[in-house]
C-alpha positions as CSV (number, residue, x, y, z in Angstrom):
1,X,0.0,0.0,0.0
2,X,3.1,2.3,1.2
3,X,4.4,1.9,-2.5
4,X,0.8,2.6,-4.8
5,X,0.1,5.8,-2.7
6,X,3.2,7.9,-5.0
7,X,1.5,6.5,-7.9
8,X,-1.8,7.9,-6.8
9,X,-0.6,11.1,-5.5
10,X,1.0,11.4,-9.3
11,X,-2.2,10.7,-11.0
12,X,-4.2,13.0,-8.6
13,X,-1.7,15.6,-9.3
14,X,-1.4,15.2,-13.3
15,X,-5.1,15.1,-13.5
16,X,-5.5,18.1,-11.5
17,X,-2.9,20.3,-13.9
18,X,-5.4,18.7,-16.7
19,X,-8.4,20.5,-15.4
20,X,-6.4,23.4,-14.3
21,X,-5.3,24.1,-17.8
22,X,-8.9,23.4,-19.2
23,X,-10.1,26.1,-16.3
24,X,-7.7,28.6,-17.8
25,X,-8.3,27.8,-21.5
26,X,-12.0,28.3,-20.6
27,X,-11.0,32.0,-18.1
28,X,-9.1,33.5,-21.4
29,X,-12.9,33.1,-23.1
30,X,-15.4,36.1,-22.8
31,X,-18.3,35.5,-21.0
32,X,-20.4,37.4,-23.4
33,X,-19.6,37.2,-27.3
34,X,-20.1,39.9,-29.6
35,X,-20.4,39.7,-32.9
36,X,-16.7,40.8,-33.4
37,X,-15.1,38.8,-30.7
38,X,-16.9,35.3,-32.5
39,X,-15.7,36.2,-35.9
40,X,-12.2,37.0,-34.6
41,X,-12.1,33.9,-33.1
42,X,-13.6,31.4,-35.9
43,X,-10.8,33.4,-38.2
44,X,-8.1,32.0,-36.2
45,X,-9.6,28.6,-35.2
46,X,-11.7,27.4,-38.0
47,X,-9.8,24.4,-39.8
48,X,-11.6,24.7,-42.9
49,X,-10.4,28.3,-43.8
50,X,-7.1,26.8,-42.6
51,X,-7.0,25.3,-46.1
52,X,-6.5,27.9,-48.0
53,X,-3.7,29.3,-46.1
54,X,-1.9,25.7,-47.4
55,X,-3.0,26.8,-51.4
56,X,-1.8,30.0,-50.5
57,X,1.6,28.5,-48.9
58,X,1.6,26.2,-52.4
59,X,1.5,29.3,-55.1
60,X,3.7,31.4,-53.7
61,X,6.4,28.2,-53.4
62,X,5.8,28.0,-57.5
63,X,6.1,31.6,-57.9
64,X,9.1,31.6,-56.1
65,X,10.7,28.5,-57.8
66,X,9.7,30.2,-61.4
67,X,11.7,32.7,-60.7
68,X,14.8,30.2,-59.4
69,X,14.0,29.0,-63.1
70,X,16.2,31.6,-64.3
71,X,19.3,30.8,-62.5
72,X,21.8,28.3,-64.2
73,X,21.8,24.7,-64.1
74,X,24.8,22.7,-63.1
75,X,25.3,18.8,-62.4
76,X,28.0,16.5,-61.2
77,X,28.7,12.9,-62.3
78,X,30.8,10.8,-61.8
79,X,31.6,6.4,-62.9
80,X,33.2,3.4,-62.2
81,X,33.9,0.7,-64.7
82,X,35.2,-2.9,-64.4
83,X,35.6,-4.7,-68.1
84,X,36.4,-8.2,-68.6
85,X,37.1,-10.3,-71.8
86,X,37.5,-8.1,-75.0
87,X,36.6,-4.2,-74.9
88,X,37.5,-1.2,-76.0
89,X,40.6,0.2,-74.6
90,X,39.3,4.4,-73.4
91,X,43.0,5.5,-73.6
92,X,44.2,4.1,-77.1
93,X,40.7,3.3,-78.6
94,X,41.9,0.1,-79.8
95,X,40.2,-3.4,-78.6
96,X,42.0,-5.7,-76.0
97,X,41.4,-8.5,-74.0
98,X,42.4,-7.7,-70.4
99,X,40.7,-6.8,-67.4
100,X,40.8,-3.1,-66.2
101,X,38.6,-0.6,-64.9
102,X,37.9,3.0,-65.7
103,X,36.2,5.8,-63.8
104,X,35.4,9.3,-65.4
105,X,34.2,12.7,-63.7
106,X,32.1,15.2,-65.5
107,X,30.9,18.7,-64.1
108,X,28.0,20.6,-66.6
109,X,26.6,23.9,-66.4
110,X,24.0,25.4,-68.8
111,X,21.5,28.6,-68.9
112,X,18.7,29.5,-71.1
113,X,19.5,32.6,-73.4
114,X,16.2,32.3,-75.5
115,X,13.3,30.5,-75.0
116,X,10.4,32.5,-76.3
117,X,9.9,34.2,-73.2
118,X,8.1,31.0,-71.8
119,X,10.3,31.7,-68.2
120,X,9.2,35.4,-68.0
121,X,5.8,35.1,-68.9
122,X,5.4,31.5,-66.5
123,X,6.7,33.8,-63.6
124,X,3.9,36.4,-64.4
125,X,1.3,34.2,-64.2
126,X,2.2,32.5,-61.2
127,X,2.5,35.3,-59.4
128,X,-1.2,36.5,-60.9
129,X,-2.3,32.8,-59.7
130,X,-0.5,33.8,-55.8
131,X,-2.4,36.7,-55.9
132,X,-5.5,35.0,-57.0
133,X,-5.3,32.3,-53.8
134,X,-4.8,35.5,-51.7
135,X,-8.1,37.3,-52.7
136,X,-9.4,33.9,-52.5
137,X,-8.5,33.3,-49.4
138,X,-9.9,36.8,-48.0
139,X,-12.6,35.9,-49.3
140,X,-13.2,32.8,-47.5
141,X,-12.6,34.6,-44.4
142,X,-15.6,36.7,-45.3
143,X,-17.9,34.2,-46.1
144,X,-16.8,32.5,-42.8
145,X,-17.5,36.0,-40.6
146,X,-21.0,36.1,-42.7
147,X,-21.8,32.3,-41.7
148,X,-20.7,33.4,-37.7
149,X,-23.2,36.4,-38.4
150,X,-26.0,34.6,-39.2
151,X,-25.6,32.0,-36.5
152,X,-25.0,34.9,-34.7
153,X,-28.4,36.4,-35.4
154,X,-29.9,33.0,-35.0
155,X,-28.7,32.9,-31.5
156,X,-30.7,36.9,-31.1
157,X,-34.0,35.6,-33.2
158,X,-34.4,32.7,-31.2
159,X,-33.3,34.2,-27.4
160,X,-36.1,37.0,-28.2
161,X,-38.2,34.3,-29.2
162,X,-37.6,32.7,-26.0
163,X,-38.4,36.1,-24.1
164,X,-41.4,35.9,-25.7
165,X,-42.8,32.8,-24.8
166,X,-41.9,33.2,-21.5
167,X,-43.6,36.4,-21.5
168,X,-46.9,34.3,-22.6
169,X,-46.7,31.7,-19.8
170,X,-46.0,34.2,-17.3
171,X,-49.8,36.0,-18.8
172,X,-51.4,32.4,-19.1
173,X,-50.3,31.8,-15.7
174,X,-51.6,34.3,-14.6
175,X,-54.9,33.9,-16.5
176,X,-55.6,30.2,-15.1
177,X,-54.9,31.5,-11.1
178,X,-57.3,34.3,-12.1
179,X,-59.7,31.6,-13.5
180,X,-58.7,29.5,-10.3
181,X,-59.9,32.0,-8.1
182,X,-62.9,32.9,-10.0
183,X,-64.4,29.3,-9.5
184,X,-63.2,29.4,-6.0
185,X,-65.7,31.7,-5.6
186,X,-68.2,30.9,-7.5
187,X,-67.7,33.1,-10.4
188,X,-66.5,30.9,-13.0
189,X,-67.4,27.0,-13.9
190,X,-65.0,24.4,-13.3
191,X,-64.9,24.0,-17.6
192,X,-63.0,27.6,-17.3
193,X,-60.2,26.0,-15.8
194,X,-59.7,23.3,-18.2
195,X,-59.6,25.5,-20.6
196,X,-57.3,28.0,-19.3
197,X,-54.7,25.1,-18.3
198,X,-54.7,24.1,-22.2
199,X,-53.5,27.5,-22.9
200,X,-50.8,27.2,-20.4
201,X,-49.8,23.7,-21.7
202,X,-50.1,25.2,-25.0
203,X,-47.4,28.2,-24.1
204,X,-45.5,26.2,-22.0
205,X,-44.6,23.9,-24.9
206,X,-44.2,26.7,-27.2
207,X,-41.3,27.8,-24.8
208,X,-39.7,24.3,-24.8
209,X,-40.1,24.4,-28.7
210,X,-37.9,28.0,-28.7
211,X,-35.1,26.8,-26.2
212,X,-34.8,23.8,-27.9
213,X,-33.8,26.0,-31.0
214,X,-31.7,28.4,-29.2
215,X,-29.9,25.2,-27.4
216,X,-29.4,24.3,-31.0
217,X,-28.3,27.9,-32.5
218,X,-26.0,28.3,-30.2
219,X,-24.5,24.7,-31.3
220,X,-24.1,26.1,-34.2
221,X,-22.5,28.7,-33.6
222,X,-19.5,27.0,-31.5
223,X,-19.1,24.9,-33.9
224,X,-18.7,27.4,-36.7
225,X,-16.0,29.0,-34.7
226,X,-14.6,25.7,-33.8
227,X,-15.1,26.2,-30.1
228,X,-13.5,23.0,-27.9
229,X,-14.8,22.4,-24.7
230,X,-17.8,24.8,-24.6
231,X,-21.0,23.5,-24.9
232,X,-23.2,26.7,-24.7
233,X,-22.4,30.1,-24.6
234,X,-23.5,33.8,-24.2
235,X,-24.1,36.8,-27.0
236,X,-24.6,40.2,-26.3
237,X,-28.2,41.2,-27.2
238,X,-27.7,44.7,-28.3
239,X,-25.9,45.5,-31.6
240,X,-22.4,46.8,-31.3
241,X,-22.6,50.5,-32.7
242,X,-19.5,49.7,-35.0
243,X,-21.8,47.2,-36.6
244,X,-24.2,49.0,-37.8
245,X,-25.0,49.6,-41.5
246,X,-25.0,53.0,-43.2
247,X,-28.8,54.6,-43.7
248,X,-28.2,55.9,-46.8
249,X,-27.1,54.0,-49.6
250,X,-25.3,55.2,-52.9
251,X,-26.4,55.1,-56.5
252,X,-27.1,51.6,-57.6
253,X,-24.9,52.0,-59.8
254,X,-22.0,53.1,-58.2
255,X,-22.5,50.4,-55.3
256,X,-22.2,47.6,-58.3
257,X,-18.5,49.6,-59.4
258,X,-17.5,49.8,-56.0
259,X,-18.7,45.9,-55.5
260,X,-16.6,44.9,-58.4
261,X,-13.5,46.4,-57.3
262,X,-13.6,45.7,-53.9
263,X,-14.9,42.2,-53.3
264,X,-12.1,39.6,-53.4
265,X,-13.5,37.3,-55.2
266,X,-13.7,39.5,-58.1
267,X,-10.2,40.6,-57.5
268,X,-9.0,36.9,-57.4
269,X,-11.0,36.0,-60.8
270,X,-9.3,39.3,-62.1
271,X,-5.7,37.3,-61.4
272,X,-6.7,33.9,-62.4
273,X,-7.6,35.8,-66.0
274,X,-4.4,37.9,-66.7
275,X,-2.5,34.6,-65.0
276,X,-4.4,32.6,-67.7
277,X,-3.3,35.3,-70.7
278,X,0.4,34.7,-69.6
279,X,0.1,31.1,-69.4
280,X,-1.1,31.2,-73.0
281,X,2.1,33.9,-74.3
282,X,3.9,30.7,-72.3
283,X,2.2,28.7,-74.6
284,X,2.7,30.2,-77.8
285,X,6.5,30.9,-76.5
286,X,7.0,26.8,-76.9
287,X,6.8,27.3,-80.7
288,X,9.8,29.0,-80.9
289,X,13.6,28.1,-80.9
290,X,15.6,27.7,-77.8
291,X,18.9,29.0,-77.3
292,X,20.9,27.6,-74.1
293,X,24.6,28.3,-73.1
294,X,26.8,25.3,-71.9
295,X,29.8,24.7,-70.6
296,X,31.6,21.4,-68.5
297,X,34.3,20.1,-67.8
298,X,35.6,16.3,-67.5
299,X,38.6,14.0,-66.6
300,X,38.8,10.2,-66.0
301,X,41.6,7.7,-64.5
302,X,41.8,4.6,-66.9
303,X,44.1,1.6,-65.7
304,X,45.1,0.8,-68.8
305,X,46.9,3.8,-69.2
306,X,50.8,3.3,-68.6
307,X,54.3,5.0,-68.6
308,X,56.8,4.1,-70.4
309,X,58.2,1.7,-67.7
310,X,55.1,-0.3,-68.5
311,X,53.5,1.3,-64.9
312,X,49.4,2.6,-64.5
313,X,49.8,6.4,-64.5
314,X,48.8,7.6,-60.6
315,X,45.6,8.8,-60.5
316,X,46.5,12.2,-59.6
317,X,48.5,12.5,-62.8
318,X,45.6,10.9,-64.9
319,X,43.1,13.4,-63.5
320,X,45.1,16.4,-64.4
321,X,46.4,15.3,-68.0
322,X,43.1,13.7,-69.0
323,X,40.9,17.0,-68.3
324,X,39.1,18.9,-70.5
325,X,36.9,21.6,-70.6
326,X,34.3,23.2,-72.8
327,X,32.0,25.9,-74.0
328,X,29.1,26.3,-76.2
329,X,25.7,27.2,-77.7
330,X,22.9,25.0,-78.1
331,X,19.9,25.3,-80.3
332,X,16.6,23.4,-80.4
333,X,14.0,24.0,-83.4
334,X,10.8,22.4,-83.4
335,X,10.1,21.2,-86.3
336,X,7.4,18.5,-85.8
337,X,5.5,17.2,-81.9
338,X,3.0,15.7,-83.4
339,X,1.0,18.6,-83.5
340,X,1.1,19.0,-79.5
341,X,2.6,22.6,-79.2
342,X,-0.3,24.0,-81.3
343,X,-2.5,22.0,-79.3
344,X,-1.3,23.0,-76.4
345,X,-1.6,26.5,-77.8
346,X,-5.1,25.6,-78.9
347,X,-5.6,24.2,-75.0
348,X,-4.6,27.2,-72.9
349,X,-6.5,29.6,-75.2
350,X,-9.6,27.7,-74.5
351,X,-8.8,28.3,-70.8
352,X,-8.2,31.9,-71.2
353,X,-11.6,32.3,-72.5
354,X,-12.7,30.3,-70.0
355,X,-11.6,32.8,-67.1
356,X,-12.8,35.3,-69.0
357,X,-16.0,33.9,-69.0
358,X,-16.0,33.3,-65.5
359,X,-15.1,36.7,-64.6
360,X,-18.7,37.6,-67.1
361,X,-20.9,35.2,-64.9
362,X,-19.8,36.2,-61.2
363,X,-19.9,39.9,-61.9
364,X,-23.4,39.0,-63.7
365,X,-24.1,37.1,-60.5
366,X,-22.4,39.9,-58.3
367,X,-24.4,42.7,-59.5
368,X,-27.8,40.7,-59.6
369,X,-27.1,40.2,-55.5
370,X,-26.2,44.0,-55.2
371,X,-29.6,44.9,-56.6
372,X,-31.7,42.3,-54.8
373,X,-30.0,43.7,-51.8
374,X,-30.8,47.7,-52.0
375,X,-34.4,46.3,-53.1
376,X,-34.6,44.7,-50.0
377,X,-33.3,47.4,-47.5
378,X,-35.5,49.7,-49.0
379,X,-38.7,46.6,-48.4
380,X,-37.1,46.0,-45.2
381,X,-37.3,49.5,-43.9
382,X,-40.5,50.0,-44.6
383,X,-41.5,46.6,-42.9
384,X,-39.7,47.5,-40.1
385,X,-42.2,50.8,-39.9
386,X,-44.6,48.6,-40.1
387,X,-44.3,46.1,-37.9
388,X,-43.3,48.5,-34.7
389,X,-46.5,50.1,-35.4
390,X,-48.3,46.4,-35.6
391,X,-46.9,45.7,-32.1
392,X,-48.1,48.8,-30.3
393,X,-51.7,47.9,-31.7
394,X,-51.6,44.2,-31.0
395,X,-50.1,45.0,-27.5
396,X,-53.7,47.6,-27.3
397,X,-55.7,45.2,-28.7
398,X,-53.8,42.5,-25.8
399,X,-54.4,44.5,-22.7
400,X,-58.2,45.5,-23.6
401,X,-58.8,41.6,-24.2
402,X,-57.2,41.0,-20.9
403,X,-59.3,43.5,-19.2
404,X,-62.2,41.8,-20.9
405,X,-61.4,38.6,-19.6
406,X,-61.0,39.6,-16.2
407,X,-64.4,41.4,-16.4
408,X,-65.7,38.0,-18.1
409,X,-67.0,39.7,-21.1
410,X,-65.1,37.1,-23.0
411,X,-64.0,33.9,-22.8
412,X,-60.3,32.6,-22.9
413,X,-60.2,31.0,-26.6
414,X,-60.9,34.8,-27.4
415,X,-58.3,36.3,-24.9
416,X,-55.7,33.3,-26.5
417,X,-56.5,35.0,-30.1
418,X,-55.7,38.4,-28.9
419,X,-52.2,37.1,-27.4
420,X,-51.2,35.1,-30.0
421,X,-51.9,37.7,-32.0
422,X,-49.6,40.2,-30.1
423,X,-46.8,37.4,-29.9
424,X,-47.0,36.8,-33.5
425,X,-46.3,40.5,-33.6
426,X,-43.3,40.8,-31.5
427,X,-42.0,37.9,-33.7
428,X,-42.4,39.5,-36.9
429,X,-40.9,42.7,-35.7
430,X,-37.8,41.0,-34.2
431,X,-37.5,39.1,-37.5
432,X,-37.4,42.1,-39.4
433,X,-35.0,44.2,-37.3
434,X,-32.5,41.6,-37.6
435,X,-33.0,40.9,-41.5
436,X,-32.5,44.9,-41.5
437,X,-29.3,44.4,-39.6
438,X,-28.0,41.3,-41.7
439,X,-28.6,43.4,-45.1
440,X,-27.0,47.0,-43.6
441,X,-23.8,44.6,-42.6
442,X,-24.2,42.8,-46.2
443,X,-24.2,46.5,-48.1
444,X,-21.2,47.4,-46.1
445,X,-19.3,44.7,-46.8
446,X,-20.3,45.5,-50.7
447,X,-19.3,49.3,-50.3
448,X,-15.9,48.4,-49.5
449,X,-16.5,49.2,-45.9
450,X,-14.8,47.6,-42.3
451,X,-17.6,44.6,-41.3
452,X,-17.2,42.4,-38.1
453,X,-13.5,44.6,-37.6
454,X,-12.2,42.8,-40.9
455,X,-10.2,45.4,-42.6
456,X,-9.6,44.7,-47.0
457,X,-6.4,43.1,-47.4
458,X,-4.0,46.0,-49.9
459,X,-3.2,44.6,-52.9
């Protein structure tokens, strides 16, 4: 026993540095998110966005080694050679039948002078295609802080939702101890109070129905921001003032300019087409003759080669007397590939269309969103007018039916009309307010403005 209690002092002590590092993991974390400090956070911990920061890593290695491209080449070799039976002698060039061996050493060099400006124009694009994975990459980051916003705003629908209902079992409460009472004295029939409990049970389960779905908004969220070790957490229920959209919008059609030149993904299509235009001047490039400059230099040691006292020459003497060195130009024509440099040619000119046709459809598709969304701020401003003014009449219309039902001029199904009425209300209204946010954020974003404290990436 003297010799386990160590060992279970150890564990107690390792398991307790476990939960104490989990305790301070979990201290570091706010206990209320905004909408900033969730968006900073699924920037940094979300693996899927993590992705692109690998392409990224990728293209700028290949833009970096296109330019290495230009630098000369140079090689070593070197061999060893054992022949038996008749062979060639390497020192006399005559035939002989003897065993010897041979080894030689060779050291080459070469750069391209000319080679239709395939090099130059295959660094070009790469580096187009390194900025393309860039904007890409931006962009992912944004479409990652818009999916955190509307989990966000999930979380707000749903805990006002929640207020709601909770606000209608607190008044159905109410109504079935008021009905409760009223048949204790003799006021109200016992039929009353069934009916009354029903619209408790009723709210009641409609508040169930809305935690459930915050419970599961809020799962959402973590795990868009890749949360560990949280299973709920806390928003801030009032809009940060840095979040809010501008009022007044620009032209339409200056907002679809400004969209075009500020959204990354317009900017990264923009480099995948001019990096698809220099891969085809690459292309093209192939057609034409290549000039390279070479030089080497070699030596061997042969043991066949002797001195006049009938001795091998020492290796160190071989080595210097048998080296030689040289310089050159070489030139390659292409004459005939089977046809596959034109059709390469053919190939990457098909592609360059191709971007550019891409570039057509997303700015198509870009400035289609841009007008659905200033349609829509202008629809949702009006319903938002609307609906505040709905509420203060439903919430008349509610406490005169209440009134009523405590006098007993009516009976409950007609009180349950008026509050659903009035709930049904409050839901459209919050619904609406947080659309309006969602689209003010969207235009910002579209503008070219800061959204969720992201600032553009300079380019």
């Amino acid at each position: 026993m003297n010799q386990k209690r160590p060992i279970i002092n150890l564990l107690f002590s390792l398991l307790g540095g476990i939960l104490l590092g989990q305790q301070t993991a979990n201290e570091s974390l706010p206990e209320r998110w905004t909408l900033e400090a969730c968006v900073a956070y699924a920037l940094e911990h979300n693996v899927q966005v993590k992705d692109f920061s690998f392409n990224v890593a990728s293209d700028r290695e290949t833009y970096r080694q296109s330019i290495r491209n230009l630098f000369p080449t140079a090689s070593g070799s070197a061999d060893y050679f054992v022949s038996y039976g008749r062979a060639e002698d390497p020192n006399t060039g005559t035939f002989v039948t003897l065993d010897f061996f041979s080894n030689s050493y060779n050291l080459n060099s070469s750069i391209d002078l000319f080679q239709g400006f395939q090099k130059w124009n295959t660094i070009r694009a790469n580096k187009w295609l390194y900025q393309a994975s860039l904007s890409e990459k931006e962009h992912q980051n944004y479409l990652l802080a818009f999916r955190v916003m509307q989990a966000f705003y999930d979380i707000r629908f749903f805990n006002g939702l929640t207020a709601i209902a909770e606000e209608q079992v607190s008044v159905s409460q109410q109504n079935y101890d008021l009905v409760q009472r009223q048949i204790d004295l003799g006021l109200m029939a016992g039929a009353d109070l069934y009916e009354a409990e029903s619209l408790l049970l009723t709210d009641k389960l409609n508040l169930t129905q809305a935690q459930n779905q915050l419970a599961a908004a809020k799962l959402n969220l973590i795990q868009e921001m890749n949360l560990e070790g949280v299973s709920t957490l806390e928003i801030e229920t009032t809009l940060d003032p840095g979040l809010i959209g501008t009022e007044t919008l620009p032209d339409s059609d200056v907002l679809v300019e400004t969209a075009l030149e500020t959204v990354p993904l317009m900017a990264a299509q923009e480099f995948r087409v001019e990096a698809a235009r220099k891969q085809l001047a690459a292309a093209r490039g192939n057609l034409y003759p290549s000039i390279s400059l070479v030089a080497g230099f070699r030596t061997g040691y042969f043991e066949t080669t002797v001195d006049s006292l009938g001795m091998t020459v020492p290796f160190g003497d071989q080595f210097r007397d048998n080296a030689s060195e040289f310089v050159g130009f070489s030139m390659n024509i292409p004459i005939s590939n089977a046809w596959s440099r034109r059709s390469q040619v053919k190939q990457q000119k098909i592609a360059y269309q191709r971007a550019m046709n891409t570039q057509k459809i997303q700015q198509q598709e870009l400035r289609q969103t841009v007008m659905q969304l200033i349609q829509e701020n202008e629809s949702l401003k009006v319903q938002r007018e609307q609906s505040e003014q709905t509420v203060v009449a439903q919430e008349l219309a509610f406490a005169t039916a209440q009134k009523r039902f405590e006098k007993g001029l009516i009976n409950g199904i007609e009180l349950f009309t008026a509050k659903n009425l009035y709930a049904t209300a409050q839901n459209e209204n919050l619904q609406v307010h947080l659309r309006y946010e969602i689209n003010k954020s969207t235009l910002d974003f579209y503008q070219g403005l800061p959204v969720f404290g992201m600032t553009r990436e300079s380019r």
